[in-house]
C-alpha positions as CSV (number, residue, x, y, z in Angstrom):
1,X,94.3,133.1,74.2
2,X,91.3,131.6,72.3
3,X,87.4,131.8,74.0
4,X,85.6,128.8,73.7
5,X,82.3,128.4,72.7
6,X,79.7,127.1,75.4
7,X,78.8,123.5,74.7
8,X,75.6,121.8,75.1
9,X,74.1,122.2,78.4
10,X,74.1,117.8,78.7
11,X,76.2,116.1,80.1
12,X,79.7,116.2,77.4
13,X,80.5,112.9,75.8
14,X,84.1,111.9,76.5
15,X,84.4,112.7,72.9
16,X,84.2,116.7,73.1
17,X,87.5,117.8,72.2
18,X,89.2,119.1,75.3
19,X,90.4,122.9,75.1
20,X,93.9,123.7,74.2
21,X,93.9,125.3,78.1
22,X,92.3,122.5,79.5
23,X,94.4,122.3,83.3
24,X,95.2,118.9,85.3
25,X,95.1,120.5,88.8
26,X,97.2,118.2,91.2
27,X,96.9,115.2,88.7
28,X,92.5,115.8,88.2
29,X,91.6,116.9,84.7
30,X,88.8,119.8,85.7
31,X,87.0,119.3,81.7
32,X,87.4,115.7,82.0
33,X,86.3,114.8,85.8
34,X,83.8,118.0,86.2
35,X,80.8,117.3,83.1
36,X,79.2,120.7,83.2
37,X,82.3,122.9,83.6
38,X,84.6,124.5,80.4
39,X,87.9,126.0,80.9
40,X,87.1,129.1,78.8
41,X,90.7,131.1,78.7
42,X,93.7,131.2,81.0
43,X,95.5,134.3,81.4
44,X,99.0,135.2,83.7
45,X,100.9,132.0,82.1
46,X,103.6,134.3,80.4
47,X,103.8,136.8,82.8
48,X,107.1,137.5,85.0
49,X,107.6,140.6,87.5
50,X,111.2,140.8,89.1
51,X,112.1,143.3,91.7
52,X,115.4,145.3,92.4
53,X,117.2,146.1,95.7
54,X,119.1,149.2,95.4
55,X,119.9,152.2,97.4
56,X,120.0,156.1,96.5
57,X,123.2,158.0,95.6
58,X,123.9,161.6,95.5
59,X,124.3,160.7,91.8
60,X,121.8,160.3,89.0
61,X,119.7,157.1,89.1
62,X,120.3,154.3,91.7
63,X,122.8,151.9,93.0
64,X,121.7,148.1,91.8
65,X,122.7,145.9,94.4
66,X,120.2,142.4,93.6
67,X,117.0,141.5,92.0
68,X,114.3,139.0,92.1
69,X,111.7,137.3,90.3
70,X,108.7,137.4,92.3
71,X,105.4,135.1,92.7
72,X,102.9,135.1,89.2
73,X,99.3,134.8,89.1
74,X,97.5,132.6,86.9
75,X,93.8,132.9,86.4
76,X,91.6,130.3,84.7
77,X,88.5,131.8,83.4
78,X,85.5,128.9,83.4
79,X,81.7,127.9,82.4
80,X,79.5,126.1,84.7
81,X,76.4,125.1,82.3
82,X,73.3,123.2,84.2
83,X,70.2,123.7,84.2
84,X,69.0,122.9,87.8
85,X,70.6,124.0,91.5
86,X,71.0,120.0,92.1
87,X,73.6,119.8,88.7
88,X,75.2,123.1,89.8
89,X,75.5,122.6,93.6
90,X,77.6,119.0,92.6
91,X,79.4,120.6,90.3
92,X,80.7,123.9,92.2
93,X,81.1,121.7,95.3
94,X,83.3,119.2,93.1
95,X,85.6,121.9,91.8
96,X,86.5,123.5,95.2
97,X,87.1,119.4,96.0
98,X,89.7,119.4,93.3
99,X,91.0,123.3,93.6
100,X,92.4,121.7,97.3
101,X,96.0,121.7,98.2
102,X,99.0,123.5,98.6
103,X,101.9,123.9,96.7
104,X,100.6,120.9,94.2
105,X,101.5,120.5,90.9
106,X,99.4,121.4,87.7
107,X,99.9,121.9,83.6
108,X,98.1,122.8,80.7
109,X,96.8,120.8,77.7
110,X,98.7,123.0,75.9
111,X,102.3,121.9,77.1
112,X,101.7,118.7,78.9
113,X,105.6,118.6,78.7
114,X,105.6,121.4,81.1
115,X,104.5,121.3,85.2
116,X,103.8,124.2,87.5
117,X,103.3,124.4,90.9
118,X,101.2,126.8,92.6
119,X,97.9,126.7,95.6
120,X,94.2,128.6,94.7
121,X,94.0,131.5,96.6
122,X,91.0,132.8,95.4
123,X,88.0,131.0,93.3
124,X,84.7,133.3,92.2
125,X,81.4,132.7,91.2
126,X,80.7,136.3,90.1
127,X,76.4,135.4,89.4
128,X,75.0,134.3,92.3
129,X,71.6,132.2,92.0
130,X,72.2,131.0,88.4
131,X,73.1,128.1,86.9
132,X,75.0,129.3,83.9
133,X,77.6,130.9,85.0
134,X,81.1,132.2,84.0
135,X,83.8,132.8,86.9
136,X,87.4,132.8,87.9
137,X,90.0,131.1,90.0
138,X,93.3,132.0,90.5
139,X,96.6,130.2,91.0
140,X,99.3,131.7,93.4
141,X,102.8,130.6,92.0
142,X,105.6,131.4,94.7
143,X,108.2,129.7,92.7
144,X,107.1,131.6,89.2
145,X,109.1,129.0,87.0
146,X,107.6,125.8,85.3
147,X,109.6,123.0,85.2
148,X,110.7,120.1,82.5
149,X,110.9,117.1,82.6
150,X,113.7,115.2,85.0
151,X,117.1,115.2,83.4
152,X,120.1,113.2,85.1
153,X,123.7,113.8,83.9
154,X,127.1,111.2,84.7
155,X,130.5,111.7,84.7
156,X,133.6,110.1,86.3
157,X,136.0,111.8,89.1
158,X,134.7,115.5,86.8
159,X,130.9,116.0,85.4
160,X,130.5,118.9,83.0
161,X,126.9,120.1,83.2
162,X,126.7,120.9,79.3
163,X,122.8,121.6,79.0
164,X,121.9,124.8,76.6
165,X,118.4,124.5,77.9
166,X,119.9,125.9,81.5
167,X,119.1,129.6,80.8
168,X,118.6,130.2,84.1
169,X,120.7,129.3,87.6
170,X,118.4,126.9,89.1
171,X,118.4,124.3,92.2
172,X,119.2,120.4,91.8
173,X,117.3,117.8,93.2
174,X,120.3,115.4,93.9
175,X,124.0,114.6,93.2
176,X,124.5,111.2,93.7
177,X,128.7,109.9,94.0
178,X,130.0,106.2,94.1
179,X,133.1,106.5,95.6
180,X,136.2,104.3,94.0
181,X,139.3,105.3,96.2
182,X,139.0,106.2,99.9
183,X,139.7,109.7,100.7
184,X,140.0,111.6,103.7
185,X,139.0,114.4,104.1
186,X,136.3,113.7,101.4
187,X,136.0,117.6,99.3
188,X,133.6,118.2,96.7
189,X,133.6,121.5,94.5
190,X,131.4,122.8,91.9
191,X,133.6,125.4,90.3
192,X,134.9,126.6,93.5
193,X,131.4,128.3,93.8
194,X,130.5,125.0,96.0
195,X,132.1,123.3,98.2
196,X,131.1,120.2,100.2
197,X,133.9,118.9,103.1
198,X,133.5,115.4,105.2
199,X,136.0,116.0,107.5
200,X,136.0,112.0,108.4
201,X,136.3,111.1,104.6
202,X,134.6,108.2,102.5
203,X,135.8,105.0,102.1
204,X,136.3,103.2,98.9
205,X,133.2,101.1,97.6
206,X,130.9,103.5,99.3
207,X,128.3,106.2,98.2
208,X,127.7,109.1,99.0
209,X,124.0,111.0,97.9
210,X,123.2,114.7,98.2
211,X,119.2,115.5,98.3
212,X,118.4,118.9,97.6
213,X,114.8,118.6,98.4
214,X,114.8,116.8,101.6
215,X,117.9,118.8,102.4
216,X,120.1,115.7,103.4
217,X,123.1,114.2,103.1
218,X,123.8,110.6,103.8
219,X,126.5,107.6,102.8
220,X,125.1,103.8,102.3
221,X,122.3,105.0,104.1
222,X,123.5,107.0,106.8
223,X,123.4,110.3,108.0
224,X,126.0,112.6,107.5
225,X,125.6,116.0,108.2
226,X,127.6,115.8,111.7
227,X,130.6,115.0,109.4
228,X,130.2,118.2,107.4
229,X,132.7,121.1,107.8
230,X,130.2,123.8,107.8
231,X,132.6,126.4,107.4
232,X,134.0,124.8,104.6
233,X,130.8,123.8,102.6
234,X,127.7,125.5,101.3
235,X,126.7,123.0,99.0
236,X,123.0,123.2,100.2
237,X,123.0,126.6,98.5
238,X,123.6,125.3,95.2
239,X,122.6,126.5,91.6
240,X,123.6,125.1,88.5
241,X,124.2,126.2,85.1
242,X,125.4,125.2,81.9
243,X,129.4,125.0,82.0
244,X,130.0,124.2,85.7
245,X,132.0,121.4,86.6
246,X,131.6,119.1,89.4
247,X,134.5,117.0,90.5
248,X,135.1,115.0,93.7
249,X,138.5,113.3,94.1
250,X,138.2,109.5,94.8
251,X,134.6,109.4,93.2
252,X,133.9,106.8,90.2
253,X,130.9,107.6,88.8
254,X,129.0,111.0,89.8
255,X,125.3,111.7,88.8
256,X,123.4,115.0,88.9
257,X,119.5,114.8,89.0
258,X,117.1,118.1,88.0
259,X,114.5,119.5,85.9
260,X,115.0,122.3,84.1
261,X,113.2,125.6,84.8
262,X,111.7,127.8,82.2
263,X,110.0,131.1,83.3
């Protein structure tokens, strides 16, 4: 990661280049919107740290049972460069404006192609009582991956996710069915891994959409979960990955919705 030199301590014409780090926290770009302040270096952005359950044996070594990747830490490393308390105090007051928020979306300059999501924990201003100063805030990432952009993949009655950029099971955001013959009980499987039953079924010219993020399930616009066989569906636990196949019998058309993840 490069250091960048200190600009002139004026207000920056919108014609500085921006650095290569530069961040847009929760859509504000902190070079851009903040005229004394310089992202200087960013550091954490490649880092992962994954942790194992397992259990002792009488034997050598361990028993692996599971592992996880757990959160990462970014820190940005900044300039503030005024010469007066007035310039500074607007300026620091202004960045802990923007810094706000939890769980919000950010990305680098870098790889605009390329969104995080994380909440400031912790921001520093290590030289109290100047006004050219050099500190730190840091950006708490519980999900550690960074996301692409939004893909959506169709098939008929069978969808084949066929995606090399999947390295990684990850969650969808939505599967989204139109439904050409009517079918009761209405059974959807992804590779058998999967499984979604409406007991009550689906009639023909209907839809049916799946939303991952708001958790619900609902057909021409209503709700239904009460139809759901829970013992026979777990499809709110789903991950995809390249190869799977998705089929539904009756459907027409199905659609899968989700941005790839990339530690």
């Amino acid at each position: 990661m490069n250091i960048y030199e200190f600009g002139d301590l004026e207000k920056r014409s919108t014609a500085t280049p921006l650095p290569s780090e530069a961040i847009v926290f929760n859509g504000v770009s902190l070079d851009e919107q903040l005229p004394y302040y310089r992202t200087l270096n960013v550091s954490g952005r490649e880092n992962f740290e994954r942790s194992l359950n397992t259990v002792e044996t009488s034997g050598d070594g361990e028993f692996f049972l599971s592992s996880k990747l757990n959160a990462n830490t970014i820190t940005v490393t900044y300039t503030i460069e005024t010469r007066n308390a007035d310039d500074f105090n607007e300026t620091f007051t202004n960045l802990k404006k923007f810094l706000l928020g939890e769980e919000v979306e950010f990305y680098f300059m870098d790889e605009p192609e390329y969104t995080r999501t994380g909440t400031v924990t912790k921001l520093e201003n290590p030289t109290a009582g100047a006004f050219d100063v050099v500190g730190t805030f840091e950006i708490s990432m519980s999900n550690p991956f960074r996301h692409g952009q939004r893909k959506t993949i169709t098939g008929g009655e069978t969808l084949v996710i066929n995606d090399p950029q999947l390295y990684y099971k990850q969650s969808a955001e939505k599967i989204i069915l139109t439904i050409k013959t009517a079918t009761k009980p209405f059974v959807l499987n992804v590779d058998n891994d999967y499984n979604l039953t409406l007991t009550g079924g689906l009639p023909d010219n209907s839809n049916l959409v799946i939303d991952f993020n708001g958790n619900t399930l609902t057909s021409s616009g209503t709700n239904k979960l009460t139809d759901m066989d829970i013992l026979k569906s777990n499809i709110f636990e789903l991950k995809i990955k390249n190869g799977q196949r998705i089929t539904a019998k009756g459907a027409g058309y199905i659609e899968l919705q989700y941005r790839v993840q990339i530690l």
